[in-house]
C-alpha positions in Angstrom: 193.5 -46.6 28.1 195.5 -43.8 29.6 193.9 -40.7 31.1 195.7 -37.3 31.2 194.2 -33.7 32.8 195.8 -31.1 30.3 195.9 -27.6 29.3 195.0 -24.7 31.4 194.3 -27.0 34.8 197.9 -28.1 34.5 199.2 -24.4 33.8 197.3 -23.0 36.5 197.4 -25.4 39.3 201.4 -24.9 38.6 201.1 -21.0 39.0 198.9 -21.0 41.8 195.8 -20.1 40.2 192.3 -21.4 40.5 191.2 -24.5 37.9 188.7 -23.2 36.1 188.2 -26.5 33.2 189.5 -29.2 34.0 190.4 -30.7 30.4 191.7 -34.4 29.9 193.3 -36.3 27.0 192.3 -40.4 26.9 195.0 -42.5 25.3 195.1 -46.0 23.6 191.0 -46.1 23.3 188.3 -46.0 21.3 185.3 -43.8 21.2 182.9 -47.2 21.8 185.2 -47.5 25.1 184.5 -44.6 26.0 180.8 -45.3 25.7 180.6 -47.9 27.2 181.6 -46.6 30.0 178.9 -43.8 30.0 180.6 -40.6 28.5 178.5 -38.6 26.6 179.6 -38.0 22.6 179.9 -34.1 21.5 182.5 -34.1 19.5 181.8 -32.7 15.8 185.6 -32.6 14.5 187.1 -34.9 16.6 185.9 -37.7 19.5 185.1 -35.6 22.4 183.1 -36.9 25.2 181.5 -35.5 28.6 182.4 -37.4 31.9 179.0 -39.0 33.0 179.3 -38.0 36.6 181.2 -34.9 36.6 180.5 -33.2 33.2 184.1 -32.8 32.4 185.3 -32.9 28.8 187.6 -35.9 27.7 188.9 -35.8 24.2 190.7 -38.7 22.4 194.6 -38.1 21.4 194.4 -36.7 18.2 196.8 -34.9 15.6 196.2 -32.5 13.2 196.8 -31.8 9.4 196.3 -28.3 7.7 194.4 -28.7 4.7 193.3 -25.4 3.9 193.1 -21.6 5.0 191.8 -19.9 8.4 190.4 -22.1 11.5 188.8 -24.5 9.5 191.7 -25.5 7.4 192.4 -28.3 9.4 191.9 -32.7 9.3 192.0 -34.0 12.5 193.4 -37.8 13.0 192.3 -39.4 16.3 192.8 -43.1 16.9 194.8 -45.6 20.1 197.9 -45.3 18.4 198.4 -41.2 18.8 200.7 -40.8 21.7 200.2 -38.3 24.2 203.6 -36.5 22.7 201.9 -36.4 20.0 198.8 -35.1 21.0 200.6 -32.1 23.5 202.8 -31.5 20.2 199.2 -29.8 18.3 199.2 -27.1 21.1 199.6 -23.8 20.9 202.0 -22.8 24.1 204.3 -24.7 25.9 202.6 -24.0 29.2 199.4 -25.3 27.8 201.0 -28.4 26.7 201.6 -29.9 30.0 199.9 -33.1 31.3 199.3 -34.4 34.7 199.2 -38.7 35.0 196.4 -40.3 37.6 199.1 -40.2 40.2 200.0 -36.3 39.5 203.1 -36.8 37.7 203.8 -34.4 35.3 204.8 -34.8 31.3 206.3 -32.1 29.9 207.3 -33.0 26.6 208.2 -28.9 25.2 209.5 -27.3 28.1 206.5 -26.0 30.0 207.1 -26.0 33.2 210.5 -23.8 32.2 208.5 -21.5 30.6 206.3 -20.8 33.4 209.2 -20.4 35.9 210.8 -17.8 33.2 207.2 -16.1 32.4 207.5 -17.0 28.7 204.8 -17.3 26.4 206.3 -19.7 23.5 204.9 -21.5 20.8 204.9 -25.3 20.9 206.1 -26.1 17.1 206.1 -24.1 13.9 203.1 -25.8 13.5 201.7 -22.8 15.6 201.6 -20.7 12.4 198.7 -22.8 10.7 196.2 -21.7 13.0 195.0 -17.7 13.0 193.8 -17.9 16.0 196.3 -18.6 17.9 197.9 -15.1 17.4 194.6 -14.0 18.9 195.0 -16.7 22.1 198.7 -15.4 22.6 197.7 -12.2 22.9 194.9 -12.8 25.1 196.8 -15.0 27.1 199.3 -11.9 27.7 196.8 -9.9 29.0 195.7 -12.5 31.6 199.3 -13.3 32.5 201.3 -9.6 32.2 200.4 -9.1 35.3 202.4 -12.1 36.4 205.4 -10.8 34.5 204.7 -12.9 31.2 206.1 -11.6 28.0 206.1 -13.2 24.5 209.3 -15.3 23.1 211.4 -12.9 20.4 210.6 -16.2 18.3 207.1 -16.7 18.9 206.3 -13.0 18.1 208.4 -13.7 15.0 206.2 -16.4 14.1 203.7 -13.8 14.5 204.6 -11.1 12.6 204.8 -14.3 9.7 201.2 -15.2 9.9 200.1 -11.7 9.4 202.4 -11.0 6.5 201.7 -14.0 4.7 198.1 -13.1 5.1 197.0 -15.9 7.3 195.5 -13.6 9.6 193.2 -11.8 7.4 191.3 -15.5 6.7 189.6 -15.2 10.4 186.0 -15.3 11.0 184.5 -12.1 12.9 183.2 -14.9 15.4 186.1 -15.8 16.4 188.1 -12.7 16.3 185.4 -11.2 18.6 185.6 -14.8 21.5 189.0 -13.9 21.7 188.8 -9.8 22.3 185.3 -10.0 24.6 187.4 -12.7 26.9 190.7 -10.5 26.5 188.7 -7.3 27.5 187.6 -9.5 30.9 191.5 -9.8 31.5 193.5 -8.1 34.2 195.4 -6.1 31.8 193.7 -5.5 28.3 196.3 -3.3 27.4 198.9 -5.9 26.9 196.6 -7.6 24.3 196.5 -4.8 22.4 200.5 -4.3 22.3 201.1 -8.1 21.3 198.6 -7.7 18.3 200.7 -4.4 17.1 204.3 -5.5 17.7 202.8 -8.0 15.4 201.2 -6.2 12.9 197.7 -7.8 13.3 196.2 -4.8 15.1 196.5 -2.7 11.7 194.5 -5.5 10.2 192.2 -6.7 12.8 191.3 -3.3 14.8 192.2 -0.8 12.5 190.7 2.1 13.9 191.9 1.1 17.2 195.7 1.1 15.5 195.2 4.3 13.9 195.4 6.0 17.4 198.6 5.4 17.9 201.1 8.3 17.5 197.7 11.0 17.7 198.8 13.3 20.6 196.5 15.1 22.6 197.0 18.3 24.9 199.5 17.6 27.4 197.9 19.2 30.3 194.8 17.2 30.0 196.4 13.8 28.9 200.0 13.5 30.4 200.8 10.5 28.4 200.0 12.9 25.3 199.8 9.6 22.9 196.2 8.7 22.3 197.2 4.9 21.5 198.8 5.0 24.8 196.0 6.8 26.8 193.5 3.8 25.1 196.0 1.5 26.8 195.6 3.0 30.3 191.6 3.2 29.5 191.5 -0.3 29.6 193.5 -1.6 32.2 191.4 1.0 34.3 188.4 -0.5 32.8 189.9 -3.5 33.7 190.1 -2.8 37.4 186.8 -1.0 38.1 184.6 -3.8 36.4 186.4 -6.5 37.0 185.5 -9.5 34.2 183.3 -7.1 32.7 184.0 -7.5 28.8 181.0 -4.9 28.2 182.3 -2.2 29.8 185.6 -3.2 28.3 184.2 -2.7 24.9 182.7 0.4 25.5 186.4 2.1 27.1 187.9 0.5 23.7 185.4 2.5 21.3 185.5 5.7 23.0 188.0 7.4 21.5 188.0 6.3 18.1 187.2 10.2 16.7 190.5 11.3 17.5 192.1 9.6 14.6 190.2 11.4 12.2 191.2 15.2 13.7 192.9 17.0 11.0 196.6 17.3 11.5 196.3 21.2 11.9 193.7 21.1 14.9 196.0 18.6 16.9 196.5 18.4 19.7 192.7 19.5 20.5 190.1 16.9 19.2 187.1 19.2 18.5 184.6 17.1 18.2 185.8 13.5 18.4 183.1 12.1 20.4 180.6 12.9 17.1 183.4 11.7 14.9 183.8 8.6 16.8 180.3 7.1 16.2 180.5 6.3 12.2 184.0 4.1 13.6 182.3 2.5 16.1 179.3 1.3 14.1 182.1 0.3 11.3 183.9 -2.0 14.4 180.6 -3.6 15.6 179.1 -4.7 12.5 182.5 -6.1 11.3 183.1 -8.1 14.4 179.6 -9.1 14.5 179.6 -8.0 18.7 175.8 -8.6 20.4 173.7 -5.6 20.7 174.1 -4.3 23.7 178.1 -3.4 23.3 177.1 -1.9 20.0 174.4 0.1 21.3 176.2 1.3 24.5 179.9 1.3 23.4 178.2 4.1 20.9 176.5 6.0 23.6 180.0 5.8 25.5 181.9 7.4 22.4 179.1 10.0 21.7 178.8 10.9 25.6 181.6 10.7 27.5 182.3 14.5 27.8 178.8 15.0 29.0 179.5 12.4 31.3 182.5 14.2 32.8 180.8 17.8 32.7 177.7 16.3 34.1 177.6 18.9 36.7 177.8 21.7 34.1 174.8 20.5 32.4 171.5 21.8 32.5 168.7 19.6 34.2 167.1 19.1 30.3 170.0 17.9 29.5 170.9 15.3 31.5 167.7 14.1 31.2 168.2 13.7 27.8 171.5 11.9 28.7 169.6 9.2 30.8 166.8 8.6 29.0 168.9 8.4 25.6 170.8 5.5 28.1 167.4 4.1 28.5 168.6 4.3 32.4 165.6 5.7 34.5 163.5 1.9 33.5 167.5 0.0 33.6 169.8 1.6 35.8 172.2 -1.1 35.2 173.1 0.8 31.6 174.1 3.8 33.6 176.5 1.9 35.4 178.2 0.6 32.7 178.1 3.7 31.0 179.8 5.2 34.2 182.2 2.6 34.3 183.5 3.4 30.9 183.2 6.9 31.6 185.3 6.9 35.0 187.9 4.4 33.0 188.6 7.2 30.6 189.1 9.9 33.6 191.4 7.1 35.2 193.5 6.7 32.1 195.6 9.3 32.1 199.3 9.5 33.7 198.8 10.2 37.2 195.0 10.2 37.2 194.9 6.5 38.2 193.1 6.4 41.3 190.9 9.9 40.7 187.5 9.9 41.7 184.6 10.3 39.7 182.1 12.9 41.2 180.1 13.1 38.0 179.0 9.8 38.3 177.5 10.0 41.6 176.4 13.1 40.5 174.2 11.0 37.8 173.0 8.0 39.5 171.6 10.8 42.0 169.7 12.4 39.2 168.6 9.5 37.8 167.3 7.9 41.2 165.6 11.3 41.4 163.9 11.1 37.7 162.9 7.7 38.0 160.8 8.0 41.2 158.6 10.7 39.0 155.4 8.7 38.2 152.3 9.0 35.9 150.1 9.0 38.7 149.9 12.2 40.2 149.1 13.6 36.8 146.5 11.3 35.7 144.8 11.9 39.0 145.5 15.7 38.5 143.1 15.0 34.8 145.7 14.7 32.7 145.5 12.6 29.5 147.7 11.5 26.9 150.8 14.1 25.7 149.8 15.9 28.4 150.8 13.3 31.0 154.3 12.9 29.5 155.4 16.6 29.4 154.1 16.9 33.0 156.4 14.0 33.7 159.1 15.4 32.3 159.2 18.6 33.6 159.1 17.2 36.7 161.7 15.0 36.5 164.2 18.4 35.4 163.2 19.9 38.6 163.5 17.2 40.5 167.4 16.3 38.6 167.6 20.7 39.3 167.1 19.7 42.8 169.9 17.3 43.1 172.1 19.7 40.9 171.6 22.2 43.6 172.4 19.5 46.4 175.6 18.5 44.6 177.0 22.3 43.6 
């Protein structure tokens, strides 16, 4: 028996990154050697066990065989006679299929260790075009790593563009298509995942209202960049950098503008009512990717009130009201700031608007801090009942968001 730590450790310990997983590949055993020893069996496709002190996975050597369409399409073999060559060759990129010994020495069957000193992401083996989902994991990996310098080999995103036309790609599950984008949206630069998936071609089948921005231009003097697929680009990566890790708010910058791809040609570059149009798309992209509740429900309110957002100032004390309690904000005030996040992103993702402050949204956790510390109590005590109570509360809350609004202007 021959123990290997693989993977991501490997990758990252070599680019000076913190080990996140540690993953390990046991050679020459058995699975009744393994416990034996202790580990813990999960494993449903293939022998995969759990260390019995530290929790770590430890998976036998295995190969694979396709068998049939999509993620599932595969037969796994896994006995002491795989070699670790073997094993690394199933991989998706050369800098994941690098192994570290007991003593730390390194095996590096496919040219790993290159490829991280050249910033490549390459494909293993043309193997790599069996499996849909690793068009997904390359372009998720290139948003964690662009901002290391990574790019994608000419050959890899050849391999690519292959998958999607033979229609590979369109045999993924929303499931998985949806692990891939939340943990892509949590990257450094989210922007870079969408480029990968439409120099390939996949974006047009995976995110197709997110695709159909591209090539929309919008009024110079308000968006520099003038592209709209470009501007969605900058959105995220400045989503990216105000919430760090934070896939939600992520979600909610890349549903926002989805409305300007319907504008009629003869109305460009103004988007009259986009943030109305917008909300059909995003209820289209939710339920097809199956996302939880709370990105649908918010990424909505995102895409139906991020101009009232920025011209929060302009509004009257009714209607930002409305605003917050439409957030549900005054009982959680942490859906405000997610809804701000998004909000500020879209201010931020403009060219030369990348570090421009966001007054509005001080402007609205003020109002809402305001509205919420309007109670019931004053007016029950004062005989109210019922109805009564509740338009009392409101109209105190608008004078007491009026007040701020005064404060602020």
């Amino acid at each position: 028996m021959r123990i290997y730590l693989v993977g991501g450790a490997v990758r990252d310990q070599l680019l000076g990154r913190p080990v996140v997983d540690r993953d390990h590949v046991v050679v020459g055993a058995q699975p009744d050697e393994l416990l034996a020893l202790g580990y813990r069996a999960v494993g449903k496709d293939f022998p995969v066990f759990l260390h019995p002190d530290s929790g770590e996975e430890y998976a036998l050597a295995r190969t694979e065989r396709k068998t049939g369409r999509g993620y599932h399409g595969f037969a796994f073999h896994a006995d002491p006679t795989v070699t670790l060559e073997e094993d690394l060759a199933r991989r998706d990129l050369t800098i994941n299929a690098i192994a570290q010994d007991e003593s730390g020495a390194l095996v590096d069957p496919y040219g790993g260790r290159q490829d991280i000193e050249a910033r490549v992401l390459r494909h293993v083996s043309l193997a790599f075009v069996e499996d849909p989902v690793r068009l997904l994991r390359v372009a998720r990996f290139a948003a964690r790593f662009a901002p290391l310098g990574f790019t994608v080999a000419t050959e890899t995103m050849a391999l690519m563009r292959q998958m999607v036309a033979s229609g590979e790609v369109d045999h993924l599950v929303p499931e998985r298509v949806w692990a891939e984008t939340r943990r892509a949206l949590a990257e450094a630069r989210p922007s870079a995942f969408l480029r990968v998936l439409r120099e390939s071609g996949a974006l047009a089948v995976l995110f197709p209202e997110v695709d159909a921005l591209y090539g929309v231009p919008q009024r110079p003097e308000f968006h520099p960049e003038v592209d709209t697929g470009t501007h969605m680009e900058l959105v995220l990566d400045a989503a990216a950098a105000i919430a760090t890790g934070d896939d939600l708010v992520g979600y909610c910058a890349l549903c926002h503008d989805l409305g300007k791809a319907l504008t009629p040609a003869d109305v460009l570059p103004r988007h009259i009512g986009h943030e109305h149009a917008g909300v059909p798309l995003v209820r289209a992209l939710s339920a097809r990717l199956k996302v939880p509740t709370e990105h649908a429900t918010l990424a909505e309110h995102v895409c139906r009130e991020h101009l009232n957002a920025h011209r929060a100032l302009e509004l009257k004390p009714a209607t930002v009201l409305k605003l917050l309690t439409a957030l549900d904000a005054l009982r959680r005030p942490e859906r405000l700031e997610t809804f701000l996040a998004a909000c500020w992103a879209d201010k931020r993702g403009r060219l030369g608007h990348e570090d421009d402050p966001y007054p509005a949204g001080d402007y609205l956790r003020q109002a809402r801090a305001a509205a919420a510390a309007v109670t019931a109590a004053p007016f029950v005590d004062d005989g109210l009942r019922g109805p009564a109570v509740g338009a009392a509360m409101d109209a105190a809350r608008i004078s007491a968001i009026g007040d701020v609004k005064q404060y602020n202007n």
